[in-house]
Every structure is written in structure tokens, then in C-alpha cells.
N, CA, C and O atoms as a GROMACS GRO file, in nm:
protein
  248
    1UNK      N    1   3.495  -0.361   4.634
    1UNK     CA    2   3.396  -0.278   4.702
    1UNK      C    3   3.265  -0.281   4.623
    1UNK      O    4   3.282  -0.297   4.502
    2UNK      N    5   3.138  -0.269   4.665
    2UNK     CA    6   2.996  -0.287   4.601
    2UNK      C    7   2.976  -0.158   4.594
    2UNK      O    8   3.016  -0.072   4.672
    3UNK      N    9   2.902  -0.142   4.485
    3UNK     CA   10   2.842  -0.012   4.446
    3UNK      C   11   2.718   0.028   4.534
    3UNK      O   12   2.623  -0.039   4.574
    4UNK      N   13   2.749   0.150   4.547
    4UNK     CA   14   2.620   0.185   4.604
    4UNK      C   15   2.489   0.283   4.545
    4UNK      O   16   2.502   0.371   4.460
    5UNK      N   17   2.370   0.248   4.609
    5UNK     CA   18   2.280   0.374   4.468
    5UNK      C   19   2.190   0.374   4.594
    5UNK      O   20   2.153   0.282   4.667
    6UNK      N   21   2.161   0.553   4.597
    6UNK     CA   22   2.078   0.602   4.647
    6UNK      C   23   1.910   0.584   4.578
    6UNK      O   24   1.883   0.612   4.462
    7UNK      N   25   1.828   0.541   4.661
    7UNK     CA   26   1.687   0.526   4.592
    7UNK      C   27   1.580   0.611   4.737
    7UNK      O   28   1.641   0.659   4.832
    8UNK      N   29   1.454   0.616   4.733
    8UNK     CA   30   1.350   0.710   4.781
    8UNK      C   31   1.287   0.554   4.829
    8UNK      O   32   1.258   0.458   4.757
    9UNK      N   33   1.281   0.564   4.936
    9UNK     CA   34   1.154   0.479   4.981
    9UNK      C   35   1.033   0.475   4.934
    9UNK      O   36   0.983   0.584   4.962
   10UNK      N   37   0.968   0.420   4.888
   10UNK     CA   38   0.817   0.434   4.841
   10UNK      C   39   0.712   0.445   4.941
   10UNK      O   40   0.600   0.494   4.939
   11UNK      N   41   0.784   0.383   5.034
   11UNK     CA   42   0.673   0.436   5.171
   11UNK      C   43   0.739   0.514   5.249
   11UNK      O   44   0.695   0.454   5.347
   12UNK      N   45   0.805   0.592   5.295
   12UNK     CA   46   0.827   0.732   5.348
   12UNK      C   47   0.866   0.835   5.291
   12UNK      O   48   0.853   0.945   5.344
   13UNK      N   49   0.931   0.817   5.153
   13UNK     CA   50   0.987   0.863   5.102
   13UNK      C   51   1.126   0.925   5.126
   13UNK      O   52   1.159   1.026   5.063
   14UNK      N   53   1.229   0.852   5.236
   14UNK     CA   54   1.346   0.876   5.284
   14UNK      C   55   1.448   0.844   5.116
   14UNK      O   56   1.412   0.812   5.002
   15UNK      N   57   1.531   0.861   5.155
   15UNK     CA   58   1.619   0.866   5.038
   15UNK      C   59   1.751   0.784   5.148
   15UNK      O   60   1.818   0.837   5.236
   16UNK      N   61   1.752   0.656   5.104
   16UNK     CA   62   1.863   0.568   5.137
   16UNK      C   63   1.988   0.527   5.052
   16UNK      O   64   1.976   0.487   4.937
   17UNK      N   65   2.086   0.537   5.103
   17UNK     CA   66   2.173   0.399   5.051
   17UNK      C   67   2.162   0.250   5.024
   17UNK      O   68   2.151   0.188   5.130
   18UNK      N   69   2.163   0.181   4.929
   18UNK     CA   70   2.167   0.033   4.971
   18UNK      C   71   2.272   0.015   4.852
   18UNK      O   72   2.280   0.079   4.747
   19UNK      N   73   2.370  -0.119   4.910
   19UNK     CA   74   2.475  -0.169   4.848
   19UNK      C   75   2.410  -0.295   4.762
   19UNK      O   76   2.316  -0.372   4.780
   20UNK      N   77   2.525  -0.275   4.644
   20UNK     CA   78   2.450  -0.377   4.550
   20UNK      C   79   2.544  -0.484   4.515
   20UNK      O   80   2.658  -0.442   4.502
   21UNK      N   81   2.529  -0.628   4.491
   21UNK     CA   82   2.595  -0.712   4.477
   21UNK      C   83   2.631  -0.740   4.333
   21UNK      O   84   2.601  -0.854   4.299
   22UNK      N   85   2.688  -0.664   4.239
   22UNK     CA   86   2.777  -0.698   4.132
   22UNK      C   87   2.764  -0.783   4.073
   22UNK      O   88   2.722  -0.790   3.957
   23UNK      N   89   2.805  -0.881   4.159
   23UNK     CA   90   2.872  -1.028   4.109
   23UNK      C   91   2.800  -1.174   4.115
   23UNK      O   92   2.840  -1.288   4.091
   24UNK      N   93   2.659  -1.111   4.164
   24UNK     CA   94   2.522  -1.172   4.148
   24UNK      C   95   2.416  -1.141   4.002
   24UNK      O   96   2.306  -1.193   3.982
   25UNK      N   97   2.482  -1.048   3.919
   25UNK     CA   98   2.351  -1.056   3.794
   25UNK      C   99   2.287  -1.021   3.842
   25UNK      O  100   2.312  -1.006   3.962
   26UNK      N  101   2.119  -0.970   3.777
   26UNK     CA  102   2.053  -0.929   3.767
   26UNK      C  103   1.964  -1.036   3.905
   26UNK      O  104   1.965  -1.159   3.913
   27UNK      N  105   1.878  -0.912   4.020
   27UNK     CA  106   1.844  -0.945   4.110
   27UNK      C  107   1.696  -0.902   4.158
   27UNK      O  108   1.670  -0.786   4.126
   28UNK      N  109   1.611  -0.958   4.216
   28UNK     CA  110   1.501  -0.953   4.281
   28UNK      C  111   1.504  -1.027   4.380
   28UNK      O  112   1.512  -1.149   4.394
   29UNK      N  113   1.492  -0.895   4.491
   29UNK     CA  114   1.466  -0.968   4.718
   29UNK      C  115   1.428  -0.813   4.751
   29UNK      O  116   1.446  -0.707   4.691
   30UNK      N  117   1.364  -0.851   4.881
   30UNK     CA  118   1.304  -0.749   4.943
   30UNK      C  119   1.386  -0.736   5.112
   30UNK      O  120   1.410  -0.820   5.199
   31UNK      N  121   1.413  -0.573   5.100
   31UNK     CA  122   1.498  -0.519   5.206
   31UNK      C  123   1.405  -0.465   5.317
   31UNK      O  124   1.298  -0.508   5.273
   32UNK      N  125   1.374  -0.402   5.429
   32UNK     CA  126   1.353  -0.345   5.496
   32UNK      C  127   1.436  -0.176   5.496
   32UNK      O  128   1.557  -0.154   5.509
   33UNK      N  129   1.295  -0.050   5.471
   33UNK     CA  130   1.336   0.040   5.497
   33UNK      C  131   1.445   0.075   5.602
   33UNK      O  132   1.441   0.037   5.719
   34UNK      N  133   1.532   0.145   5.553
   34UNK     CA  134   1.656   0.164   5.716
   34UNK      C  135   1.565   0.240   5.806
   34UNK      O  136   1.579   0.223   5.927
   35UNK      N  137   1.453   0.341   5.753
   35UNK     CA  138   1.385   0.438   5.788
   35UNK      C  139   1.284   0.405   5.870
   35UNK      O  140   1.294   0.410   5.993
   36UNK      N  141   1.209   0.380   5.826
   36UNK     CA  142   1.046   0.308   5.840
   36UNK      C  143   1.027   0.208   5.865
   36UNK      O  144   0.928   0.187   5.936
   37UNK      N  145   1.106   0.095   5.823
   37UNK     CA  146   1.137  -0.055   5.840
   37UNK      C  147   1.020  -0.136   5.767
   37UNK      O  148   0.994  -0.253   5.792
   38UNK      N  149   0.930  -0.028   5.641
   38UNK     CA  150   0.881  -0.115   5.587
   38UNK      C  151   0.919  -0.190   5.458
   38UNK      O  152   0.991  -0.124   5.384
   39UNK      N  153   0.890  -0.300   5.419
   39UNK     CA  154   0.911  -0.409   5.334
   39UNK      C  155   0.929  -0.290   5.153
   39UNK      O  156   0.854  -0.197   5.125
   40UNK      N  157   1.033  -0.334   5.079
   40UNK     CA  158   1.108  -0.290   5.024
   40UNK      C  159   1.103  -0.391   4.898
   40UNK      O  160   1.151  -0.504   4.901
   41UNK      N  161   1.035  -0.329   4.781
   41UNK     CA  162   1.120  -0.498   4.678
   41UNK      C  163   1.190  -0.445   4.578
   41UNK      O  164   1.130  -0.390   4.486
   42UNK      N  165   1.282  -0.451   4.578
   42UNK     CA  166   1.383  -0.442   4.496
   42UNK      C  167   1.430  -0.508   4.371
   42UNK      O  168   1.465  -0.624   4.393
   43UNK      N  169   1.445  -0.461   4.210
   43UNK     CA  170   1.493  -0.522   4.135
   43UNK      C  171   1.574  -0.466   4.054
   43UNK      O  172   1.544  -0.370   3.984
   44UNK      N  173   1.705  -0.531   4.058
   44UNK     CA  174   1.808  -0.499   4.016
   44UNK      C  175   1.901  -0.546   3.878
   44UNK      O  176   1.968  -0.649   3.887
   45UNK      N  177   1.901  -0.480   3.773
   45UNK     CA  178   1.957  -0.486   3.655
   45UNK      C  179   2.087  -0.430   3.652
   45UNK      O  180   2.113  -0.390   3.766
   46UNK      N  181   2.173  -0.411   3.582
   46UNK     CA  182   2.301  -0.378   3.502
   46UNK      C  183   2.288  -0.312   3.339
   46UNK      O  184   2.243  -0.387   3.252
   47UNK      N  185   2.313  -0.227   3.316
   47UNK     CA  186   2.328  -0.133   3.170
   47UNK      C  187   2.448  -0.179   3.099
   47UNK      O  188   2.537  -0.229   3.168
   48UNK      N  189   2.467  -0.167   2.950
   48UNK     CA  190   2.536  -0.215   2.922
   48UNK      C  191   2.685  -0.179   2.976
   48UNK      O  192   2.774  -0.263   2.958
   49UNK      N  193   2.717  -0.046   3.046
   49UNK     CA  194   2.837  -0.061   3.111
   49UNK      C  195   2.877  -0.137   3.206
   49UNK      O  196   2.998  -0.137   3.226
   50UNK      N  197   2.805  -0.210   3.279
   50UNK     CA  198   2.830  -0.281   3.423
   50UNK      C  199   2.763  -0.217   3.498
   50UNK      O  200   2.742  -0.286   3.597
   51UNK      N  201   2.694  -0.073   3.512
   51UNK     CA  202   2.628   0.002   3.620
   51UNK      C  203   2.476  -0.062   3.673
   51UNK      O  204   2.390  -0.101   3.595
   52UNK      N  205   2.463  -0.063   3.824
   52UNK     CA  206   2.321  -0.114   3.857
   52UNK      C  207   2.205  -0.032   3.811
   52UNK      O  208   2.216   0.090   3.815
   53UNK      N  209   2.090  -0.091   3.766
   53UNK     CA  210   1.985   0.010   3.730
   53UNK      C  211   1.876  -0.081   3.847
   53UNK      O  212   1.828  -0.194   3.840
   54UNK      N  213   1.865   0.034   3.959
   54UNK     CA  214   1.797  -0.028   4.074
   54UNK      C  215   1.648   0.030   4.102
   54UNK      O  216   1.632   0.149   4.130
   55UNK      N  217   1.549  -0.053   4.094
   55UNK     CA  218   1.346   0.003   4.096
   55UNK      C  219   1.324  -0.014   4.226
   55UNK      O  220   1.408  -0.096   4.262
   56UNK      N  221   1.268   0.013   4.305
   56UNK     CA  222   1.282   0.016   4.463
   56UNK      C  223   1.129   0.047   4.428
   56UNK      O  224   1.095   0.147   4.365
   57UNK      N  225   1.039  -0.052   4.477
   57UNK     CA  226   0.872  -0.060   4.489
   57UNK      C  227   0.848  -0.092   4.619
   57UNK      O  228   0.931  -0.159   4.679
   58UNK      N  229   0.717  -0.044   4.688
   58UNK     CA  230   0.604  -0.119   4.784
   58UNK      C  231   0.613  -0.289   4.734
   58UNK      O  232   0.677  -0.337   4.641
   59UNK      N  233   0.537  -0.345   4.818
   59UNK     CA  234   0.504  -0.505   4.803
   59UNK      C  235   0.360  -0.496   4.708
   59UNK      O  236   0.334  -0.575   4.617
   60UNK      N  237   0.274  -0.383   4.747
   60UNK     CA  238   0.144  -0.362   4.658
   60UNK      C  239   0.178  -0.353   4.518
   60UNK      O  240   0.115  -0.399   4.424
   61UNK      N  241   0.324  -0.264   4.515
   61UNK     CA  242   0.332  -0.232   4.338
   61UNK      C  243   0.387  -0.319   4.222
   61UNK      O  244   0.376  -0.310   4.100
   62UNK      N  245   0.464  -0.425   4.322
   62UNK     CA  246   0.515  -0.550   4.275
   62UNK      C  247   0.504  -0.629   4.173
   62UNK      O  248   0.568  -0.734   4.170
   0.00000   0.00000   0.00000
């Protein structure tokens, strides 16, 4: 099962779910708000336990 982490939209400020892929390492791609449907960039790390440490930016803050 993929972990999941709640983050805040940067442009509506909704507070979503998005599932994270584990078993991919450390990641950068851009999602579409579930909310707003605007463009989303995402970058995704791991702590030294295995846990995702997920930054959820605009395309401007990038």
C-alpha cells in the first residue's frame, strides 16, 4: 500500500490527499489540484526512516 500525506494547495489552499510512490526514490512531477485543477509541483524526499517529506509549490515558486 503507498503512503499517503496530506498537503494545502498553494493555489486554493484545499488540503488534499496525494499517494506517494515509495519505491521510486526521491521525486519531482507536477499533479493537478483535485480542487481547483491547478498545476501542482511536487517534490518528494524520504527522512532517514523511510517517511515521505513532500513540498507541494505553484509552477511560479518552482
Amino acid at each position: 500500500m503507498l503512503p499517503s500525506v496530506d498537503i494545502q494547495c498553494p493555489y486554493c489552499g484545499e488540503t488534499i490527499t496525494v499517494l506517494v510512490d515509495d519505491s521510486a526514490g526521491e521525486q519531482h512531477y507536477i499533479e493537478d489540484c483535485q480542487v481547483c485543477c491547478k498545476p501542482i509541483v511536487f517534490d518528494v524526499a524520504f527522512d532517514v526512516d523511510g517517511d515521505p517529506i513532500v513540498r507541494a509549490s505553484s509552477e511560479d515558486e518552482a
